[in-house]
Each structure stands twice: as structure tokens, then as C-alpha cells.
C-alpha positions in Angstrom: -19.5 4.4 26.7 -19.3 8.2 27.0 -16.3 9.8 25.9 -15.3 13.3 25.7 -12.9 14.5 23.5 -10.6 17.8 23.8 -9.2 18.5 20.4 -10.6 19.2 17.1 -7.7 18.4 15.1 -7.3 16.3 12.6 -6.6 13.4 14.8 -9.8 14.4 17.4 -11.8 14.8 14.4 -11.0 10.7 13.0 -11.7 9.6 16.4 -15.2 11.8 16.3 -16.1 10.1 13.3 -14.7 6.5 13.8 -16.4 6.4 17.1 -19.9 7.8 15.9 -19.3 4.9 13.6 -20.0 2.6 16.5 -22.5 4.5 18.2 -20.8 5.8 21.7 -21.5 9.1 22.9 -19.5 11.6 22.2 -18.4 15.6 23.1 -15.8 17.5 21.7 -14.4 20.5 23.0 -11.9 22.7 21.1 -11.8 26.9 21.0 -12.2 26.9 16.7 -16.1 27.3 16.3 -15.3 26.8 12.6 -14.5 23.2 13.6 -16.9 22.3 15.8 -19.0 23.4 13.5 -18.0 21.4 10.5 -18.5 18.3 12.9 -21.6 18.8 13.8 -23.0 19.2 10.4 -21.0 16.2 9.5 -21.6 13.6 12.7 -23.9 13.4 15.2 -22.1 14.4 18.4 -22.0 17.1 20.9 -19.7 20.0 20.7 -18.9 22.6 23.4 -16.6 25.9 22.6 -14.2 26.3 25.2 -10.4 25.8 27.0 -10.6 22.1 27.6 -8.6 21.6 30.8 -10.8 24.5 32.4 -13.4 22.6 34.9 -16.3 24.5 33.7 -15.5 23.3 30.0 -15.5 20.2 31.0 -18.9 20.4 33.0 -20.5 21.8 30.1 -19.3 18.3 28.2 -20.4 16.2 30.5 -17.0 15.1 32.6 -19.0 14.2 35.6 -20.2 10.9 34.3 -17.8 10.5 31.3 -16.3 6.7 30.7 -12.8 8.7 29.0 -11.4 11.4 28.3 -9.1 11.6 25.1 -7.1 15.0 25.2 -5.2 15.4 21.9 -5.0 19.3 21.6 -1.9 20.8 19.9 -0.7 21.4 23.5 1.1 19.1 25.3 0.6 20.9 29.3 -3.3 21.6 28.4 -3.5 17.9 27.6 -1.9 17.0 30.4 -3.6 19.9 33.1 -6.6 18.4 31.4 -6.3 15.1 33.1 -5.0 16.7 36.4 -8.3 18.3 36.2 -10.5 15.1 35.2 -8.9 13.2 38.1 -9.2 15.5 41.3 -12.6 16.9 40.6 -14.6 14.0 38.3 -12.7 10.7 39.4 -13.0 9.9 35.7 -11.9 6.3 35.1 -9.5 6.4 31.9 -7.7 9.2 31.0 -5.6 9.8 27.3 -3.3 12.4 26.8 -1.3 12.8 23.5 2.3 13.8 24.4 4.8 15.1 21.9 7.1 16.3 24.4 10.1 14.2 24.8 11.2 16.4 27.6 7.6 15.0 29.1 8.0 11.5 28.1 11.3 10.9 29.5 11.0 13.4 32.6 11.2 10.7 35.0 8.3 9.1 35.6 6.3 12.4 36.4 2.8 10.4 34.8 1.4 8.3 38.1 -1.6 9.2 40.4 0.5 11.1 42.6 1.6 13.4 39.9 0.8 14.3 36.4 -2.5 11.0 36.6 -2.4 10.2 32.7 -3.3 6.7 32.2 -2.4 6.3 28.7 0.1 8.4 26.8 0.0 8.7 22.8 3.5 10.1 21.2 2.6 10.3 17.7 6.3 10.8 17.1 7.4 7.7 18.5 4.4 5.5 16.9 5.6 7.2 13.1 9.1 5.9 14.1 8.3 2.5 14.4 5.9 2.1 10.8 8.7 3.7 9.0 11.2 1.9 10.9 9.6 -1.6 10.1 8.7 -0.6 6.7 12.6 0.3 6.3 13.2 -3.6 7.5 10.8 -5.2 5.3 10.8 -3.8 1.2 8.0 -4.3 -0.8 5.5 -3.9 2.1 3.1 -1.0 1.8 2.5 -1.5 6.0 3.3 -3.5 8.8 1.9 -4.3 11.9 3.5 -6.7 15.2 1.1 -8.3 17.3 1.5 -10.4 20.2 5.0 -8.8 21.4 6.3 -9.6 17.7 5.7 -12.9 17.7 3.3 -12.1 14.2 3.2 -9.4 11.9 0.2 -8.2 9.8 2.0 -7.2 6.2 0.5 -5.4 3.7 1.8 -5.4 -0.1 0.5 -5.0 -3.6 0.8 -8.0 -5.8 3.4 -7.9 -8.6 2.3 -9.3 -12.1 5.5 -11.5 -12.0 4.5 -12.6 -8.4 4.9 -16.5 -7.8 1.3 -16.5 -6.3 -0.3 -13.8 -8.8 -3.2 -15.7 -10.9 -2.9 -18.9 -8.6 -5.7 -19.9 -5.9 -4.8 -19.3 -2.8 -4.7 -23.0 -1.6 -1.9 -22.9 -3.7 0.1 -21.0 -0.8 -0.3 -23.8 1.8 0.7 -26.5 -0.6 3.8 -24.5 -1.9 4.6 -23.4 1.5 3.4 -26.2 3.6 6.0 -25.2 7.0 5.2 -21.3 6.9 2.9 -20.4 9.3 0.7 -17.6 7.1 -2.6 -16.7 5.9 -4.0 -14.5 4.2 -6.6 -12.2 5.8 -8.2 -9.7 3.6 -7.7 -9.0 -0.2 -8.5 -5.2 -1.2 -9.3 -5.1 -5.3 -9.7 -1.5 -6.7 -10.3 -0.3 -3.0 -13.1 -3.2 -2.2 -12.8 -5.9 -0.1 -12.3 -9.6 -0.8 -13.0 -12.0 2.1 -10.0 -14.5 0.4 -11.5 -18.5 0.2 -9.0 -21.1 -0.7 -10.4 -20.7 -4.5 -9.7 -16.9 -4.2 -7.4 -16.0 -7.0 -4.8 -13.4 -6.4 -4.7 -10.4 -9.2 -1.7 -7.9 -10.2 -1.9 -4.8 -8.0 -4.7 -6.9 -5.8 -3.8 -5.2 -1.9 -2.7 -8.0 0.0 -3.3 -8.5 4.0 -1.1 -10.9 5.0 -0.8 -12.5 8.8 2.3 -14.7 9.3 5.0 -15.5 12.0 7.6 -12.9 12.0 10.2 -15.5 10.7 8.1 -16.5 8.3 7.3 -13.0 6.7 10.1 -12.4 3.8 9.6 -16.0 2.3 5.9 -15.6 2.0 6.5 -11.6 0.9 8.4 -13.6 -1.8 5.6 -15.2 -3.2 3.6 -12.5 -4.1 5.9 -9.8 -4.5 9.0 -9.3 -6.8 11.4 -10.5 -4.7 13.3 -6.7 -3.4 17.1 -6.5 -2.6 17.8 -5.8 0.6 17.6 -2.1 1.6 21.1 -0.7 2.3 21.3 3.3 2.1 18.3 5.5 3.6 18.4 9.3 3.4 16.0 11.1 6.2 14.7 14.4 4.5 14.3 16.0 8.1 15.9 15.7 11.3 12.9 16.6 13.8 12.1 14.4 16.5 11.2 11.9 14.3 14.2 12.0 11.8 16.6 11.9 14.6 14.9 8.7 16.9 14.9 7.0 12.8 18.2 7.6 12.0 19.3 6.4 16.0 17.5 3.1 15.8 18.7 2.2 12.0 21.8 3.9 11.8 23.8 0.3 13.0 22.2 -1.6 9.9 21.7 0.5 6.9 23.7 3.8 5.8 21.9 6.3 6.7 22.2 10.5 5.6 20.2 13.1 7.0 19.0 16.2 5.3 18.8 18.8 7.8 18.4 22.6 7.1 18.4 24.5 10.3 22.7 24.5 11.0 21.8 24.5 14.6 20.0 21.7 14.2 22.6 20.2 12.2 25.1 20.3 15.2 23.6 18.9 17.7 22.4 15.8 15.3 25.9 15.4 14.4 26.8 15.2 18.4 23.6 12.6 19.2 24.2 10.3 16.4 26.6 7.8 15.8 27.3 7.3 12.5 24.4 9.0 10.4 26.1 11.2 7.8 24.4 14.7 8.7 24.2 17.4 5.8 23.2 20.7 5.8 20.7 21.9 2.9 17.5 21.1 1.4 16.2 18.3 0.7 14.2 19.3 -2.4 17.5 21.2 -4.1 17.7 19.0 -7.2 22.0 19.4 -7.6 22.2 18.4 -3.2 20.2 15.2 -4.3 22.4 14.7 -7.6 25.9 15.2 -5.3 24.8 13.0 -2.8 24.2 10.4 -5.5 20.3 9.9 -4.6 19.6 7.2 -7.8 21.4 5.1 -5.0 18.9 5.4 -2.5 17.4 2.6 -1.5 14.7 4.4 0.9 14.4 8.1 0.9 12.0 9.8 4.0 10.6 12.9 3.8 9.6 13.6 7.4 9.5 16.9 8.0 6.6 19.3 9.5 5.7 20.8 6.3 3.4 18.6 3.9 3.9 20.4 0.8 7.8 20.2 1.8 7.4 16.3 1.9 6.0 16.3 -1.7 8.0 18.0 -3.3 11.0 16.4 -1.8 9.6 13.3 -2.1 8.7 13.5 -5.8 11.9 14.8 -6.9 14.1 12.3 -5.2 11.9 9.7 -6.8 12.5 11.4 -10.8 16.1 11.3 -9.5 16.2 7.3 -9.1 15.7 6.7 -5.5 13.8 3.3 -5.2 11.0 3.8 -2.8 10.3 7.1 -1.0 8.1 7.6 1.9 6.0 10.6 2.8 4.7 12.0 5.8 1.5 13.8 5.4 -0.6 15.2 8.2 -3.3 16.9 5.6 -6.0 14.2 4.8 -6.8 16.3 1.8 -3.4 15.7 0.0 -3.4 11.3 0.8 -6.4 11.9 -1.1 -4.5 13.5 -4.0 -0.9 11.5 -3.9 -1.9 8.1 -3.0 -1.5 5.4 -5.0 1.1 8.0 -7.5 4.6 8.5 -7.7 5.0 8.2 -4.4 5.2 4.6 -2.8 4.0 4.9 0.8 2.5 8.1 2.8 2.4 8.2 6.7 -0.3 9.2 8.4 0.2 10.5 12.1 -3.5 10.5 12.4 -4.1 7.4 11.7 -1.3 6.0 13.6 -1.9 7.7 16.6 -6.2 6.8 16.0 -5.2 2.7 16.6 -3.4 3.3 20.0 -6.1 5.4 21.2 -8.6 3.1 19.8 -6.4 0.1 21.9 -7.8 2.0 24.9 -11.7 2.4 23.8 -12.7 -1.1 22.5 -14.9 -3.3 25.2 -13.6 -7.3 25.5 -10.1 -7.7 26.8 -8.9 -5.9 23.8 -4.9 -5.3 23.9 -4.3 -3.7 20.8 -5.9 -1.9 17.9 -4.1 -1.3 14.5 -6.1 0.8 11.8 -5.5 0.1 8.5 -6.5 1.1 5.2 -6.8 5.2 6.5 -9.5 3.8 8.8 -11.8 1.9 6.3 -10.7 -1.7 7.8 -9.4 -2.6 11.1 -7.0 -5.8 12.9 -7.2 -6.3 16.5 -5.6 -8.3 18.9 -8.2 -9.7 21.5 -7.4 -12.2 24.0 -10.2 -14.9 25.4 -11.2 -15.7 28.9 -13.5 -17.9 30.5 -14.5 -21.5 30.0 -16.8 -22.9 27.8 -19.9 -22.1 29.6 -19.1 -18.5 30.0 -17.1 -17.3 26.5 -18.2 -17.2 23.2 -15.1 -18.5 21.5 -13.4 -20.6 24.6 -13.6 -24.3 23.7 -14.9 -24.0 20.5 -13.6 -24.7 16.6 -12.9 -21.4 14.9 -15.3 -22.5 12.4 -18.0 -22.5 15.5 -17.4 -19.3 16.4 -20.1 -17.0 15.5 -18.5 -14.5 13.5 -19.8 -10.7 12.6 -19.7 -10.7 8.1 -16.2 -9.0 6.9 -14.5 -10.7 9.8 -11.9 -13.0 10.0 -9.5 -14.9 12.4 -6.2 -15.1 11.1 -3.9 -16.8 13.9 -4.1 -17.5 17.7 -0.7 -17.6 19.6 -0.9 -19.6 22.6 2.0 -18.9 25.0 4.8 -18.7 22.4 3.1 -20.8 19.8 2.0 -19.0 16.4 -1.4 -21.2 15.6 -2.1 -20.0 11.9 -6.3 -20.7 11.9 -7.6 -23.5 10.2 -10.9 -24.5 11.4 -10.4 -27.5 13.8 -8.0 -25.5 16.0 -10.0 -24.9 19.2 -9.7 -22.2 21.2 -8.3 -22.0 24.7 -8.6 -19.2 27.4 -5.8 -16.7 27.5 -5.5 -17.8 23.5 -4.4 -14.2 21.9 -6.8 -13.7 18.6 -5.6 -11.8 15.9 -8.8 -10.6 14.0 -9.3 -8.7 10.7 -12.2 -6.6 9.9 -13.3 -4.9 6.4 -15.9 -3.5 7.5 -15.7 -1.5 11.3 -19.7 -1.7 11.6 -19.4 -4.8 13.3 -16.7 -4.1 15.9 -19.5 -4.3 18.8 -20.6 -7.6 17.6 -16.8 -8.5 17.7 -16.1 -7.1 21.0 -19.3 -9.2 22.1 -17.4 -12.1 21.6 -14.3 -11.4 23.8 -16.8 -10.1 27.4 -16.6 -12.5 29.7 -19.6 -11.8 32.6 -18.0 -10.5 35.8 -19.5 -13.2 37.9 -16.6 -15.7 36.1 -13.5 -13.8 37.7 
């Protein structure tokens, strides 16, 4: 696949090096030669300096015969003049643009053919939204994922010491649970991988990848985590775009306060919202925490554009007593340095926005892509066609399926039944497969499995 790439960013820099990973071939364009450069000493791919939605730019990287074209520049209308461009003069097939704008994304249907021809829009805004948003719904879970129109979640949380399940195989789960449709996919111990057996035996602080029905998801939570009260007040440190579409789609369940310090800003949240409490200030002014009682917190989010902002906040409300607190941080270099601290959970918009785009890029009849672990693993939803004769995995047990090593299958919904794998379950076509991969090496081998040859449609 040939894929061209406008954007050096940080989040057209992870797709450079996720996708040399799997061998595709790759330009970026962007107008900082300081970044191109660091890519090129880093990966191999192409780079071309230029304006990316200019036609000879794109000429220069190869447009004519491209596959895609990812456009994730800080600019919303070069993003988008960029696939106006790519359309009329190259016919390319599959066209990404990342969109911030919600004046753009709610304009009225402007992206069709006949208009602005983006096939795929990415709002990094609206995909944050919904991990904090789920994160807010389910405490004790360091990330969650829906697959299969929510019918199962992929959970992520570190094992308590005083955990039910914590120095028990993992056979012990079915037994103990017997009606709860869960297993569990990946096991990460000191930041390597565990492909979990039913002998596996869960440690304290072991990373725990869980699959499960969504109804199912707080019991089995239960049994490897300190059971968490229910979260009741969340204060937003930041009412952007983000803050503001939070505090709308929680603001009828929890209490919810947000920390705003532009006064303009301030007004016009106070006219869109319902009943958020909006407050003027600063989020990290120690006595503003203390008066608005912050050791009650259940869930503080710092959210705003400024990293070292987020920190600070973030850190402070936590000395202050607030339970969990969750960061946003758009510099890779400081997840390096926080992660796993004082703070509890840091949002990446990088990575967030990297498993829609990657949705778009994998080969099979691939319908969604969530990368977890800041890239290192990967879950995918994959659904299988064909008959026996003509799939890899139609007809046959999952323990006949050919599976890459570091992969694992951990349920298969079938219309609007949650199948949790064991290995006589057989596979059917149109069966959606939720897979989990440690190690992203072999996601062409596992794409392999999900191509059906043309010649059977």
C-alpha cells in the first residue's frame, strides 16, 4: 500500500513509524525540514519539503499512484483543500483528513463528492471525549475500549494486591464467575507481555487486558480490582472543546464543575450547559482547589491546551485529595516522564486519533482499530467472510485457526450474541473477531487471515 502523509506532527510522525513497522510505503510532506529530517534518520520513508495541498507537492510525493492520503496538518482547510486536490486531479481512492473544527464537522454535510470529498474524518477532540468519558463511567480502569457497537468492551486495569483474583490462576475466573461472558486477553508484567494460559497467575500491579460483555464488565472489574465507589463529582480543569462536549454528555449523571479561566469563555459555557457549575480561575491556584473542596473529587480532568498546565494542575489536585486525576498530554516526551507517578491516567490525542486512522489502513475487512499501550500492542475488530473453502477462519474451531505468535482471539459476536472464545466455538461468516495483539509485527499475517479472494463475492 502506498500512503502519503501531509503532516509531520506528532500524530503524522506515530503513523510514520507505526506504518514502517509493517512495511508500506510511505511519504511525508510537511514545511519544517527539521522534522522531516529527524524522520528520515529515524525511519525509512520518503520525505518531501513543501505546502501539502499544493499539486506540485503532492506530485513530488507520489499522489498519482498513492493508495491514501492521511492529511493531519495543524490546519484544518489545508487538510481539507488537500483532498479537494487529491480527488480532481489524482482520483486517489481513500482520502483522511483530521478535522478539529466543529464549525466543519457540523456545517451541514459539506464532506461528500460533490463538495469538500473527504472520506474519513478524524476529530481528535471528539475521540479524547469519549476515553475520558468511558473512563469517568467505569473507576478503576486505566482504558476502555467498545467494540462491536458496544456490545463488548476491552478494559484495561492494574491488579490490586487485595484483588479477589490476584495470586489465583486464571481458570479460577471461569469457575468463580461461570455466567460472565469475559476473558482475559493479554497480561502486561513490568511492561512485558504475558500471553495468559488458564495456569497464568495474576500478580499485584500485573496490567490487565480484559474482554467481556458490556454488562458483564463491573463484576469481573470486581475481581481483580478493589472494588471503587461509584464516581459522583468530576471537576474539568479546562473548558475548550473538549471540556465543554465532557461536561455536556456527563453533566445528567455526575456533578460536574468546570475550571475555566478566560471570563469570556466562562459565559458562554454557562449559557451551553445545563447544570455544570462553571468557575472562573485557575485550576492550579492551590486556595480555588481548597474552596471548592477538591479532597471530594471523585475525578479531576485536566484538559487544557497547555501540557505543563495539565501537570501541574493535575499534581496539585491529587496532593489535595482528589481520587483519580486524569491528564492530557500531547508531548510524548513528558508520558515518558509522568506515567506510571502520581498521576493515574494520561490521554494521549496522538494515540487516540493513530487507531481511527489505523481503522482505515489495515487490509481484511477490518472495521476498527484501537491502539493500546502508547502503540506497543494493538486490538482489532475484523469480521469474516467467505465459506470454508475460501477463508482462513470460516468453519473452523478457534483452536484451528492459524494464528500469528502474540495473538489472541478473545470473543466473536454473532448478530447480537457475545461468544467469549473457547476453542470448540466455530466460526461463521459475518462472525465479528475481536483480536488482541502484543506484538504489531504480525498484523499482515493477521490481516491475511480476514482476505477473502475477490472471485468469492
Amino acid at each position: 500500500m502506498k500512503i502519503v502523509i501531509l503532516g509531520a506532527g506528532e500524530v503524522g510522525s506515530s503513523l510514520a513509524q507505526n506504518l514502517t513497522r509493517e512495511a508500506s510505503d510511505i511519504t511525508v510532506v510537511d514545511t519544517n525540514t527539521d522534522r522531516l529530517r529527524d524522520l528520515q534518520d529515524r525511519f525509512d520513508i520518503r520525505t518531501v519539503r513543501g505546502m501539502g495541498a499544493q499539486p506540485d507537492v503532492m506530485l513530488q510525493a507520489g499522489i498519482e499512484d498513492a493508495d491514501l492520503l492521511i492529511a493531519v496538518t495543524n490546519s484544518d482547510e489545508v487538510n481539507m483543500v488537500a483532498c479537494q486536490v487529491a480527488y480532481t486531479l489524482f482520483k486517489t481512492p481513500t482520502k483522511i483528513a483530521r478535522i478539529r473544527s466543529r464549525a466543519y464537522l457540523h456545517g451541514g454535510g459539506i464532506f461528500r463528492d460533490d463538495a469538500m470529498p473527504v472520506d474519513v474524518i478524524v476529530s481528535p477532540e471528539a475521540i479524547v471525549m469519549q476515553n475520558i468519558r468511558r473512563l469517568i463511567d467505569h473507576p478503576g480502569a486505566l482504558q476502555v475500549t467498545d467494540f462491536a457497537a458496544g456490545k463488548v468492551q476491552l478494559v484495561c486495569i492494574k491488579a490490586h494486591p487485595d484483588g479477589p483474583l490476584v495470586k489465583r490462576e486464571l481458570r479460577y475466573l471461569r469457575d468463580h464467575m461461570p455466567r460472565a461472558k469475559t476473558r482475559v486477553a493479554a497480561i502486561f508484567r513490568k511492561k512485558r507481555p504475558i500471553i495468559p494460559q488458564g495456569d497464568t497467575v495474576i500478580e499485584a500491579n500485573d496490567e490487565v487486558f480484559f474482554i467481556a460483555a458490556s454488562e458483564d464488565i463491573h463484576r469481573v472489574m470486581s475481581e481483580m480490582h478493589q472494588a471503587e465507589r461509584p464516581n459522583k463529582r468530576i471537576v474539568i480543569a479546562g473548558g475548550g472543546h473538549v471540556g465543554e462536549q465532557l461536561a455536556k454528555k456527563v453533566e445528567n449523571k455526575y456533578g460536574v464543575r468546570i475550571i475555566e479561566r478566560n471570563q469570556q469563555r466562562c459565559h458562554e459555557l454557562s449559557e451551553r450547559l445545563d447544570s455544570t457549575i462553571v468557575l472562573l480561575g485557575d485550576a492550579s491556584d492551590r486556595e480555588l482547589l481548597l474552596e471548592e473542596n477538591i479532597e471530594d473529587a471523585d475525578v479531576f480532568c485536566a484538559i487544557t491546551n497547555d501540557d505543563e498546565a495539565n501537570i501541574m494542575s493535575s499534581l496539585l489536585a491529587k496532593s489535595l485529595g482528589a481520587r483519580k486525576v486524569i491528564t492530557l498530554i500531547n508531548n510524548p516526551a513528558y508520558v515518558d516522564l509522568i506515567e506510571g507517578g502520581e498521576i493515574d491516567i494520561v490521554i494521549s490525542p496522538q494515540q487516540a486519533t493513530l487507531g481511527a486512522i489505523l481503522t482505515h489502513i489495515r487490509r481484511g475487512d477490518v472495521v476498527q482499530v484501537q491502539s493500546l499501550r502508547r502503540g506497543a500492542a494493538e486490538a482489532i475488530e475484523a469480521i469474516a467472510h467467505g465459506d470454508q473453502s475460501a477463508s482462513k477462519v470460516v468453519g473452523r474451531r478457534v483452536d484451528e485457526i492459524n494464528l500469528p505468535p502474540g495473538t489472541n482471539i478473545g470473543a466473536i459476536i454473532r448478530g447480537n450474541e457475545v461468544l467469549i472464545n473457547y476453542d470448540d466455538i466455530v466460526v461463521q461468516s459475518d462472525d465479528h473477531l475481536i483480536l488482541f495483539l502484543v506484538d504489531k509485527q504480525q498484523i499482515k499475517d493477521v490481516e491475511a487471515l480476514f482476505q477473502t479472494p475477490i472471485s468469492f463475492f
